[in-house]
PALUMVO-983482 format. One record per residue (C-alpha): x, y, z; residue in three letters. Coordinates in steps of 0.1 Angstrom, whole numbers, plus 5000, padded with zeros to 4 digits. Layout:
XYZALA...
***
This chain:
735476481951UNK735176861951UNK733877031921UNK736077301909UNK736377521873UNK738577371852UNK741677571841UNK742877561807UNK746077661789UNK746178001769UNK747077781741UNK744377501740UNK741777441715UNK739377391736UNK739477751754UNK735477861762UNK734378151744UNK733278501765UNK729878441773UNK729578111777UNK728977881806UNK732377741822UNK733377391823UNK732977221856UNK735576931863UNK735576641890UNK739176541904UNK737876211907UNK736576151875UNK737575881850UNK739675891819UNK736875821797UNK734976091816UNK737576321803UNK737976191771UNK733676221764UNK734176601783UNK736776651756UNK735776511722UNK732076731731UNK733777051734UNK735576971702UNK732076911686UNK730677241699UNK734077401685UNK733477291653UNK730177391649UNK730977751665UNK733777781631UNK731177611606UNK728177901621UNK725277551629UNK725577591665UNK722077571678UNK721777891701UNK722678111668UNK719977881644UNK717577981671UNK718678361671UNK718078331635UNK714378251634UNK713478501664UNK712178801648UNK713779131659UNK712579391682UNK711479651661UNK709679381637UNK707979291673UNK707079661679UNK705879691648UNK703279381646UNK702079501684UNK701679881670UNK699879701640UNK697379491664UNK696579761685UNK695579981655UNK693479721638UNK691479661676UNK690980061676UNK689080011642UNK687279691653UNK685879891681UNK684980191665UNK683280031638UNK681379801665UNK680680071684UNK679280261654UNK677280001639UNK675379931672UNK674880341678UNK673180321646UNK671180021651UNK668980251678UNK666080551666UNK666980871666UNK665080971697UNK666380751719UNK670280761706UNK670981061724UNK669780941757UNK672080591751UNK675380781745UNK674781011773UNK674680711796UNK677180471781UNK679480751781UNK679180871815UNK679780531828UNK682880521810UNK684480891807UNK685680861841UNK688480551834UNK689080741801UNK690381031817UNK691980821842UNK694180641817UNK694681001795UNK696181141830UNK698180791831UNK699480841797UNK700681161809UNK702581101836UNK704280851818UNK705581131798UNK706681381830UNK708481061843UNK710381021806UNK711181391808UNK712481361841UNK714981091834UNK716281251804UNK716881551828UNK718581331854UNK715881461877UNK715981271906UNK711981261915UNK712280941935UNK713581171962UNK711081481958UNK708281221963UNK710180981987UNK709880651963UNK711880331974UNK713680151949UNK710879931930UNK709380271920UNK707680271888UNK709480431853UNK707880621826UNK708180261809UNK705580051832UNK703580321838UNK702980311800UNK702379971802UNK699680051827UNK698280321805UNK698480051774UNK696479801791UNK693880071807UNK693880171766UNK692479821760UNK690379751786UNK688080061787UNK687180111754UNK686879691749UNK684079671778UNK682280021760UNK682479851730UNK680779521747UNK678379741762UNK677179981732UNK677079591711UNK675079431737UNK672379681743UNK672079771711UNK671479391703UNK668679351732UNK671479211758UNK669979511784UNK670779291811UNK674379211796UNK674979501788UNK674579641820UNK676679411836UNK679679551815UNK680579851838UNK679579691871UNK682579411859UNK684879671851UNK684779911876UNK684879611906UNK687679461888UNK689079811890UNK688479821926UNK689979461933UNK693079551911UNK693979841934UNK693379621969UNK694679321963UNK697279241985UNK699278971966UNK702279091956UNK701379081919UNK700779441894UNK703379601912UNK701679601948UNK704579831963UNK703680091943UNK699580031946UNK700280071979UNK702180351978UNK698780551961UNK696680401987UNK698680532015UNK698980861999UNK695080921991UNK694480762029UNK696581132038UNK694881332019UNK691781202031UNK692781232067UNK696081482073UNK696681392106UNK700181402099UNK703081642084UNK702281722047UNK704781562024UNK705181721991UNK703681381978UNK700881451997UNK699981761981UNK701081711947UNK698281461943UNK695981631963UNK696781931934UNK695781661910UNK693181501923UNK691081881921UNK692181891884UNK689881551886UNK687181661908UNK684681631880UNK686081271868UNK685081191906UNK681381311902UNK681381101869UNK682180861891UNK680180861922UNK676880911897UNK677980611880UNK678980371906UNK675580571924UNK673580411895UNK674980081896UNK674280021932UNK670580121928UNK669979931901UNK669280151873UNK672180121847UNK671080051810UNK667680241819UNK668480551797UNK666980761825UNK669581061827UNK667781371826UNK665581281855UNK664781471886UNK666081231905UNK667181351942UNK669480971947UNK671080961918UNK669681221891UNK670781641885UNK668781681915UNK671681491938UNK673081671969UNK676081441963UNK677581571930UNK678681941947UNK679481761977UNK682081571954UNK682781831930UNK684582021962UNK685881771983UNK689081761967UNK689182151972UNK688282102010UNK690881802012UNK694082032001UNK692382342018UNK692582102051UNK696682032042UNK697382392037UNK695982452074UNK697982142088UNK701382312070UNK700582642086UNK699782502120UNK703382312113UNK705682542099UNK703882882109UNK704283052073UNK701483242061UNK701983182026UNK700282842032UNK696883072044UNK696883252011UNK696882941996UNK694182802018UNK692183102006UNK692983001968UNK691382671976UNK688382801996UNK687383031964UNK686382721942UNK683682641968UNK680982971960UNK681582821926UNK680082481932UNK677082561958UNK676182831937UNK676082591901UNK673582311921UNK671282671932UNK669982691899UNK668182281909UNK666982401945UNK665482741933UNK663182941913UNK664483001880UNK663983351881UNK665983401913UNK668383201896UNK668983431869UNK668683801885UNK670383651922UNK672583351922UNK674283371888UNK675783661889UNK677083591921UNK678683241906UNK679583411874UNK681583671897UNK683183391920UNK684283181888UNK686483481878UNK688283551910UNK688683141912UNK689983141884UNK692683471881UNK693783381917UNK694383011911UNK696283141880UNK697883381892UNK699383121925UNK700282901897UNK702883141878UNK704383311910UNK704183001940UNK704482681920UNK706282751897UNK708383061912UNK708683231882UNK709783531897UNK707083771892UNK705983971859UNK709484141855UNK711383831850UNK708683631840UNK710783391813UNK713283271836UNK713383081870UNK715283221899UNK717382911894UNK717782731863UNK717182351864UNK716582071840UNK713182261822UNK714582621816UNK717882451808UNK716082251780UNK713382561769UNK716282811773UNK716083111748UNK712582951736UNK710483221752UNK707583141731UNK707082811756UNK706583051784UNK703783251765UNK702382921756UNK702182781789UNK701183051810UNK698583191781UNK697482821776UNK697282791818UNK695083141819UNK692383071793UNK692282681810UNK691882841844UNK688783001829UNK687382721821UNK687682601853UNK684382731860UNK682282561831UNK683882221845UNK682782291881UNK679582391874UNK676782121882UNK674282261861UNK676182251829UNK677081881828UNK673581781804UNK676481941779UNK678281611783UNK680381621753UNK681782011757UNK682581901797UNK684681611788UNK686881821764UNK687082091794UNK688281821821UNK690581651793UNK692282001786UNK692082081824UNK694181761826UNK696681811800UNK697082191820UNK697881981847UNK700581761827UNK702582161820UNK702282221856UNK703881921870UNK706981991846UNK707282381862UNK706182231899UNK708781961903UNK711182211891UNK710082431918UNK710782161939UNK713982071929UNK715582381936UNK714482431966UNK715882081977UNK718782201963UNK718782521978UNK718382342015UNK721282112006UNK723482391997UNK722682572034UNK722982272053UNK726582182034UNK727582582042UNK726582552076UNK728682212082UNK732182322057UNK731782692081UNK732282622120UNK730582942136UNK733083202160UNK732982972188UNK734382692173UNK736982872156UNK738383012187UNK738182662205UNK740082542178UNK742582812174UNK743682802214UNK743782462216UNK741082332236UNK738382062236UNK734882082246UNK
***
């Protein structure tokens, strides 16, 4: 009548093994019930002692995990060399004259994502770094519990790995092959699928955390509220990016007028050609975004230090305006006038970002005790007694500060290839700093969780002496 697990002596033959599923008996069953229960757990016992059961014959043919790895490492290898040899062969199919013109434009349509999924990869590896340092980041950036681990955002990063290069591959085949109007539907595809990915509101691809970004760009773009350290740490990136968003609106720019797969890059054009208002305006809207935050935290907290840092932020914008001069003037006023003046504001961007990078985010206590932090964590802990890390990063982080300027600079970007490998080493400067940053963080959560315990484990005077005599409040 009531089903119940049935319990067995210590002794019997017919005791279950750990692991597997227990035996469910009826009260009011029959004999024969009991007797067909029985005789088929003595068949599964005797095939557990002769090794046939069917579960382990079935384990047996599965191939193992690391033969698994292996075969997907394999695939993913033999698709790299599938598209480069594609993407070669079609190159070559085109004249000389015009090949320039065809990579310039196939490859800024698609720079942008590969950057994007180079900066994924990348945090995939802070993220690993942080859980072998039992770093508890969810906290510093106020993540629930479905959060993201260095493992799916890999598997982001895997499938962004794919995809890019696959549609570039399409595209470069297609055009090459007479496809124009193909072709040119390859980008529009991916970037819109791009765009639905990220706003679809299915709970499908991890929608917690897609939301999570989208409410965290939706601040940056509007700080109308107190600045979480979330808020800032991806405005910090997203101006490591700022030329991966010019990319970006020039491409998607194109696409809406019409004119991708033209070949047309080195026009005048004032919509979407070197002549555009709208690639400075880009370029230094991340720059105005987290100059904006570091007003809100002042106008919050009162501390000045967040001014100074306002003024870091407001350097890189002489260094924009005065790049798209040189497409709005004479070229001789160019050269005696206005780049002088940028070459002169590039410097001071780039020694006072540099310098607020070594002694505010990643409080390394000034030139005097420059290879240690004030309080060691998980990254000096694990670089500890390497000091040639420290010259690394910070000598690496000066000359890519430098460089800064060359990637900002509007009037250098016909120098496609040299600008990519700026913004990708711009971007793996950015990787160092988040380790240092976080850090930073870290102990000064730390630090406010030590003064709040003090303050609660030591009552003040008043308390004593209410205590002492007795009395109640």
């Amino acid at each position: 009548m009531f089903g119940g697990v049935a319990t067995v002596p210590s002794n019997s033959p017919h005791l279950r093994k750990s692991g597997s599923r227990p035996v469910v008996s009826d009260l009011g069953t029959s004999e024969l019930e009991n007797g067909a229960e029985e005789g088929f757990l003595r068949l599964i016992e005797g095939n557990d002692m002769k090794g046939g059961s069917i579960p382990r014959s079935t384990a047996a043919i599965m191939p193992s995990p690391a033969m698994l790895w292996r075969f997907k490492v394999l695939l993913f290898f033999a698709w790299g060399f599938i598209c480069c040899k594609v993407g070669w062969d079609s190159v070559m199919r085109m004249s000389v004259d015009l090949r320039d013109l065809f990579l310039y434009e196939a490859f800024l349509y698609y720079n942008p994502l590969l950057l994007v999924t180079m900066m994924v990869w990348f945090w995939g590896v802070n993220l690993w770094v942080f859980a072998q340092g039992n770093v508890n980041y969810a906290k510093i950036f106020d993540l629930d519990q479905n959060h993201l681990t260095h493992r799916e955002i890999w598997k982001c990063a895997t499938w962004m790995t794919i995809v890019v290069p696959t549609s570039m591959t399409a595209y470069l085949y297609l055009y090459s092959h007479g496809e124009v109007s193909l072709a040119a539907s390859q980008p529009v595809l991916l970037y819109a699928a791009v765009a639905m990915l990220l706003i679809f509101p299915f709970d499908i691809f991890y929608l917690s955390s897609r939301f999570y970004l989208l409410r965290t760009l939706w601040r940056i773009v509007l700080p109308l509220q107190a600045i979480s350290f979330s808020d800032f740490f991806l405005a910090d990136i997203l101006t490591s990016m700022s030329k991966v968003l010019s990319d970006l609106e020039r491409s998607v720019c194109r696409m809406v007028h019409r004119q991708v797969a033209t070949i047309a890059w080195f026009e005048a054009d004032s919509v979407c050609g070197s002549h555009s208002v709208a690639i400075p305006v880009v370029l230094v809207l991340p720059y105005l975004f987290r100059l904006f935050q570091c007003l809100r935290q002042y106008k919050d907290t009162g501390e000045k230090t967040t001014l100074l840092n306002a003024l870091k932020y407001s350097t890189a914008v002489p260094v924009i305006f005065l790049s798209a001069l040189k497409y709005h003037v004479f070229p001789e006023k160019w050269s005696t006038f206005y780049r002088p003046l940028w070459l002169l504001s590039g410097v001071l961007n780039s020694l006072y970002s540099f310098y607020w990078d070594v002694t505010r985010d990643w409080d390394l206590s000034g030139f005097t005790r420059i290879f240690k932090f004030s309080k060691q964590q998980f990254l000096s802990n694990l670089v500890h007694g390497r000091k040639w890390v420290y010259f690394w990063v910070i000598g690496s982080n000066l000359i890519l500060r430098c460089t800064w300027t060359y990637k900002l600079s509007s009037h250098l970007r016909h120098n496609y290839l040299t600008v990519f490998a700026i913004t990708a080493l711009e971007i793996f400067r950015r990787f160092q700093w988040v380790f240092f940053r976080v850090e930073n963080e870290v102990n000064k959560t730390s630090s406010k969780s030590n003064i709040q315990l003090s303050m609660i484990d030591n009552p003040n005077e008043e308390d004593r002496l209410l205590v002492s005599n007795g009395h109640s409040v």
